[in-house]
VOPAGU-2260 file (C-alpha; in pm, 1 decimal, decimal comma):
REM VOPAGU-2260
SITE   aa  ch    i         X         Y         Z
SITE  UNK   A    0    6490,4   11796,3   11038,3
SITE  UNK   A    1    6723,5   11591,9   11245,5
SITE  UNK   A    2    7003,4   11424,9   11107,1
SITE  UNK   A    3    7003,7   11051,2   11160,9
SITE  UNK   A    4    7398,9   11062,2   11267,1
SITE  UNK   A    5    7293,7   11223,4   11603,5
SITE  UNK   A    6    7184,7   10855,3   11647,3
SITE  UNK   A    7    7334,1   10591,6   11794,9
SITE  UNK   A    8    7239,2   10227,1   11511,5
SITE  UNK   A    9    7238,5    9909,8   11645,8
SITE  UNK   A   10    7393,1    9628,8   11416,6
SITE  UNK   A   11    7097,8    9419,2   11235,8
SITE  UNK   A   12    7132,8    9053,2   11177,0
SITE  UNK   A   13    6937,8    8839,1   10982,1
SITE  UNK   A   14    6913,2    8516,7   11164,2
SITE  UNK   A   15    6758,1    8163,8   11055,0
SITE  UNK   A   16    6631,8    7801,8   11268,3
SITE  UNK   A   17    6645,9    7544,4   11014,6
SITE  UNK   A   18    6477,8    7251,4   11154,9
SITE  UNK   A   19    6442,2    6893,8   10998,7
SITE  UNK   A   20    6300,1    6554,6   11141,3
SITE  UNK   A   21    6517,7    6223,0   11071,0
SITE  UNK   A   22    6515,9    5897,2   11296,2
SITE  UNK   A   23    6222,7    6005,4   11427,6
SITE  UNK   A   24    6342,5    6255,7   11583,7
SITE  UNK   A   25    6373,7    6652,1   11531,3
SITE  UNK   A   26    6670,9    6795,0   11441,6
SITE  UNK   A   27    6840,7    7186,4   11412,9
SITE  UNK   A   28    7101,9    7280,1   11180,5
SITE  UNK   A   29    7370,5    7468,4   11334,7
SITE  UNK   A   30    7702,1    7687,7   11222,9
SITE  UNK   A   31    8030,0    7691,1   11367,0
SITE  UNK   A   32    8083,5    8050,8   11589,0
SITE  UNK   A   33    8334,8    8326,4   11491,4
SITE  UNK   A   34    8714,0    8214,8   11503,1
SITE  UNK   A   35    8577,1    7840,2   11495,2
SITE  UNK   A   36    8441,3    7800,4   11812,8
SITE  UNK   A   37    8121,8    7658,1   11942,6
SITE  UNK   A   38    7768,6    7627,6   11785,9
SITE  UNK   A   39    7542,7    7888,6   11687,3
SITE  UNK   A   40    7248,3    7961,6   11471,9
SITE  UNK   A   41    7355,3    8054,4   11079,7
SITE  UNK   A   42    7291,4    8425,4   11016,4
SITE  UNK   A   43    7471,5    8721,8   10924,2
SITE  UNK   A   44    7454,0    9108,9   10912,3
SITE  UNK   A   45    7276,4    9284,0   10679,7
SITE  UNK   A   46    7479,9    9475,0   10438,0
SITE  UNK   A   47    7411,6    9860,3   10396,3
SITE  UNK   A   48    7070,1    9934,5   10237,7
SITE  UNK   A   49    6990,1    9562,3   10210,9
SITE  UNK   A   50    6605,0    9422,6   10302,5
SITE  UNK   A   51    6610,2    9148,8   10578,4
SITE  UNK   A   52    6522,5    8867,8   10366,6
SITE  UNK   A   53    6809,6    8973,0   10156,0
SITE  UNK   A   54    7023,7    8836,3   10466,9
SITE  UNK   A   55    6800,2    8540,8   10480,3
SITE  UNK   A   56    6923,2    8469,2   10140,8
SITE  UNK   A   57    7241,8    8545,8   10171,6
SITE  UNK   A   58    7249,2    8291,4   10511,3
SITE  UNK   A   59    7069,2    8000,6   10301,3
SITE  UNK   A   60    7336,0    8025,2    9993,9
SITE  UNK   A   61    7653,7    8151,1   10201,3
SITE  UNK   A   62    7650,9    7943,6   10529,3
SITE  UNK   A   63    7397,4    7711,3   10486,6
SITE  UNK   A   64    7473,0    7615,5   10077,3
SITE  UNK   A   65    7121,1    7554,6   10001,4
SITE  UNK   A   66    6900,7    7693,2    9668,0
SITE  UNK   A   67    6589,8    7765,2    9872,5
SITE  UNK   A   68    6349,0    8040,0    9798,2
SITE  UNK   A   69    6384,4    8287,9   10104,9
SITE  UNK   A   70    6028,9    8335,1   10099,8
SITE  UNK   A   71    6001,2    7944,6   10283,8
SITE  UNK   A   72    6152,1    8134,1   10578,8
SITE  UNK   A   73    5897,3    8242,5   10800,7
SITE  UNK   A   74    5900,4    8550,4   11048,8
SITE  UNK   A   75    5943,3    8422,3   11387,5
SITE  UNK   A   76    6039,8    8723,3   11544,9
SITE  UNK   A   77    6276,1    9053,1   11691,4
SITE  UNK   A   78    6541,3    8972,8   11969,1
SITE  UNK   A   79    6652,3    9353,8   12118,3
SITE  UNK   A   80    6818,7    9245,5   12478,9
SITE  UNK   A   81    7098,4    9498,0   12424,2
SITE  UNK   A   82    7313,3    9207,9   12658,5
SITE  UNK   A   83    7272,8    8965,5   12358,3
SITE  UNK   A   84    7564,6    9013,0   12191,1
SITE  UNK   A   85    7892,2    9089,0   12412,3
SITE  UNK   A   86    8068,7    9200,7   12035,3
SITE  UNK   A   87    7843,3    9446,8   12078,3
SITE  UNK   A   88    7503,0    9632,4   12040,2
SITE  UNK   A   89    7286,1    9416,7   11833,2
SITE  UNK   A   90    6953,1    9282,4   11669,2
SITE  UNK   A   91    6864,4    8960,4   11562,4
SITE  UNK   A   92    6550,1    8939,4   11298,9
SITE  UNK   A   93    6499,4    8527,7   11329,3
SITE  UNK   A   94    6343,9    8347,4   11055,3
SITE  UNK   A   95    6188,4    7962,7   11090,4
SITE  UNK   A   96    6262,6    7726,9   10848,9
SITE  UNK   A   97    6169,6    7333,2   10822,0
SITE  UNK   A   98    6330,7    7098,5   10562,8
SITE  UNK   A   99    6333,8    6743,8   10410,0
SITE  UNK   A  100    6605,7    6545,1   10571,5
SITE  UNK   A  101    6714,1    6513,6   10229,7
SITE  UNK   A  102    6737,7    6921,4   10160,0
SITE  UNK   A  103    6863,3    6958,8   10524,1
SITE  UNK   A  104    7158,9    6679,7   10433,3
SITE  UNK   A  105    7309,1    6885,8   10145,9
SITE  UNK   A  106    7368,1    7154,7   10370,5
SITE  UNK   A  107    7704,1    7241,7   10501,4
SITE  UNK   A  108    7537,0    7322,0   10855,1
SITE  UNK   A  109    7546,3    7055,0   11133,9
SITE  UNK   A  110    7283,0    6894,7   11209,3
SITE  UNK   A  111    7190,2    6856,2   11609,4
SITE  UNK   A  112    6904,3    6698,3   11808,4
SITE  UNK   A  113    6668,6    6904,8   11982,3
SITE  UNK   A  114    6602,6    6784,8   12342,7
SITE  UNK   A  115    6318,9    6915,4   12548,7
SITE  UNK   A  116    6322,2    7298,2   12433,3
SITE  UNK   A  117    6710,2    7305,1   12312,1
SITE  UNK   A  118    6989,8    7078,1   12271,0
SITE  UNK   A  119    7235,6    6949,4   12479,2
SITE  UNK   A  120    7531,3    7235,9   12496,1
SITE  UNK   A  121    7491,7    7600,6   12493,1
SITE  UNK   A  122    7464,8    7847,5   12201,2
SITE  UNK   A  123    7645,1    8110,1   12137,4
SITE  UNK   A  124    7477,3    8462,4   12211,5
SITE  UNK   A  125    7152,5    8461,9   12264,3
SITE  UNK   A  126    7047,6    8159,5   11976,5
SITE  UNK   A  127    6924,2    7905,2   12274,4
SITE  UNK   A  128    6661,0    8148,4   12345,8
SITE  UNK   A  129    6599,8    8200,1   11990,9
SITE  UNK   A  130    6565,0    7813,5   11931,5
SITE  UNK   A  131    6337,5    7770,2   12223,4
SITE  UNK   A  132    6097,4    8049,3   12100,6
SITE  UNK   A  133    6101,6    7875,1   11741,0
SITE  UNK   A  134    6045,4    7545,9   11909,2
SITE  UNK   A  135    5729,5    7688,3   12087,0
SITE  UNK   A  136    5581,4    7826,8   11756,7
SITE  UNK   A  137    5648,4    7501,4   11542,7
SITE  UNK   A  138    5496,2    7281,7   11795,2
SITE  UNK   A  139    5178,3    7522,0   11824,5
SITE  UNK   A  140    5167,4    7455,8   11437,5
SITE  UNK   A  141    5205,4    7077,2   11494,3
SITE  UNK   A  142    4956,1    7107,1   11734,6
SITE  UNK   A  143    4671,4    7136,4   11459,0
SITE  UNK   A  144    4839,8    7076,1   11109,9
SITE  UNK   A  145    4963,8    6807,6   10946,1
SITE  UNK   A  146    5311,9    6859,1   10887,0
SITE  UNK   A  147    5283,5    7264,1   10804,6
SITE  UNK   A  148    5684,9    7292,6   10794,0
SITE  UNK   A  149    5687,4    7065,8   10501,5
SITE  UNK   A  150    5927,5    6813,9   10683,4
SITE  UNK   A  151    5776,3    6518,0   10435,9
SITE  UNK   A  152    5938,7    6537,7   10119,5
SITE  UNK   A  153    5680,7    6342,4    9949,5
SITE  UNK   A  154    5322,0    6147,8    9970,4
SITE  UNK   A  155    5286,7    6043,3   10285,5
SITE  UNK   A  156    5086,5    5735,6   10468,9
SITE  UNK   A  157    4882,5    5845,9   10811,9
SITE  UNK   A  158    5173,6    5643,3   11009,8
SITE  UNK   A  159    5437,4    5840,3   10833,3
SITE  UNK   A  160    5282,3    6174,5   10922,3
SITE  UNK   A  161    5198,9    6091,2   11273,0
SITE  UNK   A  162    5569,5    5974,7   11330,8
SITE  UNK   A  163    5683,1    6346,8   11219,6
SITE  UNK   A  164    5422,1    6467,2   11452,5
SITE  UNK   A  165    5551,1    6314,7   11746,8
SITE  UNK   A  166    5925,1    6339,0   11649,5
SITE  UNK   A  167    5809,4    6729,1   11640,5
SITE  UNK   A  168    5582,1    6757,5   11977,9
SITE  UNK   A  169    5834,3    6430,4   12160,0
SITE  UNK   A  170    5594,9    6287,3   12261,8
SITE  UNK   A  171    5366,1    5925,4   12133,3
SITE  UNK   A  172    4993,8    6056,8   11982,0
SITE  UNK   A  173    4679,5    5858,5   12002,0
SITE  UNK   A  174    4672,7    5692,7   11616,2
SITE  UNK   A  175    4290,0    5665,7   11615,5
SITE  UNK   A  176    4213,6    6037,0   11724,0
SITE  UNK   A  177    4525,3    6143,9   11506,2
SITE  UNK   A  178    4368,2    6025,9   11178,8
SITE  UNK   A  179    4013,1    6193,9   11249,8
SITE  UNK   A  180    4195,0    6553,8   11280,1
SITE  UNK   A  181    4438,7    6529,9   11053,2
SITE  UNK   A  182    4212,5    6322,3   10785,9
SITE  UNK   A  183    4020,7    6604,6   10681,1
SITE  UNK   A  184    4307,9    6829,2   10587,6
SITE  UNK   A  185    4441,0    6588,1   10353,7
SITE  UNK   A  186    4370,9    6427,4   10018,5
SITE  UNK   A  187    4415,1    6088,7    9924,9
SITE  UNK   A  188    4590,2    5975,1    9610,3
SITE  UNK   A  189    4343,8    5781,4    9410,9
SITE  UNK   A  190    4490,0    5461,4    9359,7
SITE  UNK   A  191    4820,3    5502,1    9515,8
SITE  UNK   A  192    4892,3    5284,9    9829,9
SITE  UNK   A  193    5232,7    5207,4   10062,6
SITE  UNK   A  194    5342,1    4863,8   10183,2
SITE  UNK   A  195    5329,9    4921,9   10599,6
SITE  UNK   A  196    5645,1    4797,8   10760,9
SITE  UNK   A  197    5634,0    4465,1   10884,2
SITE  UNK   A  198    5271,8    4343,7   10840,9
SITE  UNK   A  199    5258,2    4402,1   10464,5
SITE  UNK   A  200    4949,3    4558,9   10475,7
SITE  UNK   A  201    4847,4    4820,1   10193,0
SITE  UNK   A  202    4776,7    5146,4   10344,8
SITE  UNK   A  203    4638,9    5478,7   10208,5
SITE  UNK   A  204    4885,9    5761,8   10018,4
SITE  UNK   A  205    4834,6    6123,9   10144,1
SITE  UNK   A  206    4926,9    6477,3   10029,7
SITE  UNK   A  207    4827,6    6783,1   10218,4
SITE  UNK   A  208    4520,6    6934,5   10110,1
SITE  UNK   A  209    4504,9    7345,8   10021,3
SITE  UNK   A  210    4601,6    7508,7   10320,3
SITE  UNK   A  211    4249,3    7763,5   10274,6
SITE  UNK   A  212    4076,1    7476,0   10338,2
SITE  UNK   A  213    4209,6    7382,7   10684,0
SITE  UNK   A  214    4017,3    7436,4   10979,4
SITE  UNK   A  215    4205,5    7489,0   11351,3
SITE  UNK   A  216    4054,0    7303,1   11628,3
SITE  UNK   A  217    4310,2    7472,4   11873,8
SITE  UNK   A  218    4282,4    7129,2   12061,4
SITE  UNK   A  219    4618,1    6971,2   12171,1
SITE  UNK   A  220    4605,7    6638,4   11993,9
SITE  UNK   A  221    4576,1    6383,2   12270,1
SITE  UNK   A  222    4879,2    6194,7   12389,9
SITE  UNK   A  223    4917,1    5821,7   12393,3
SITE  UNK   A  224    4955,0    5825,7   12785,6
């Protein structure tokens, strides 16, 4: 049997997109680079004999200073370019992860605005890519869920979870088509209602129904265009 020393190991990091939506708009938590300079994604290397989520932990107590289950992390997937580091030869397993604003503002990480597929200044290594591709797969879930990265702390009205739908996708949604998909996946809180902003008028309390029950239409929700 060959001896795993004949081969040449990549190093293995455990990297994490913490997202959040505030001000209606979406937001990424991001770590200060090596030495103190720029912005990058918060991760670190996995430790000999260590599982990947291990590192997820680690990155969510050590850099990030947050008690959260790893487990909330979700797989979003392997980044191999051998170019992606120039420190050297290394692999990124990235983990999504959405957050209250009110979780995301204990953090020590800084908290960003996503633009279009990014934000406004460069990453370090290859984290704009990884942000992008997280971007892509939390829209697709925003797309047909209401709010599946848990970005509402609390019981929600339809307005409140259709502004944390658009902060998400940027972009306004049709309210009327809006509350027939997303209606069904939810269940109202007998008895509880919200004051609206400036009319006064009582409106409906949501939480988000069992996730087993939810059906996808794969239908882009329509724009209000």
């Amino acid at each position: 049997m060959d001896s795993l020393d004949s081969y040449p190991s990549p190093h293995v990091a455990a990297d994490l997109v913490p997202l959040t939506v505030a001000d209606g708009a979406l937001w990424v938590l991001l770590a200060t680079g090596p030495d103190g300079r720029g912005l990058a994604l918060p991760g670190r290397f996995l430790r000999p004999k260590r599982r990947v989520l291990n590192g997820v932990a680690e990155v969510l107590q050590e850099k990030a200073g947050l008690d959260i289950d790893p487990h909330q992390a979700t797989w979003l997937g392997l980044f191999d370019d051998p170019r992606r580091d120039p420190r050297g030869w290394t692999i990124s397993a990235a983990f999504v992860l959405g957050l209250p604003w009110e979780a995301a503002g204990r953090s020590r990480l800084q908290a960003v605005p996503v633009v279009g597929d990014g934000v406004q200044r460069d990453l370090l290594y290859d984290h704009g890519e990884i942000l992008s591709a997280a971007l892509d797969a939390v829209r697709e879930e925003y797309e047909q869920f209401p709010d599946p990265r848990g970005f509402l702390s609390g019981p929600f009205t339809l307005g409140q979870l259709r502004e944390v739908h658009e902060a998400v996708l940027g972009e306004p949604l049709l309210r009327d088509t809006f509350r027939r998909r997303m209606e069904p996946m939810l269940r109202p809180l007998e008895g509880e209602v919200a004051l609206t902003a400036g009319v006064g008028r009582p409106a409906q309390v949501y939480v988000v129904e069992q996730r087993e029950r939810w059906e996808n239409p794969r239908v882009r929700l329509p724009r209000a265009r």
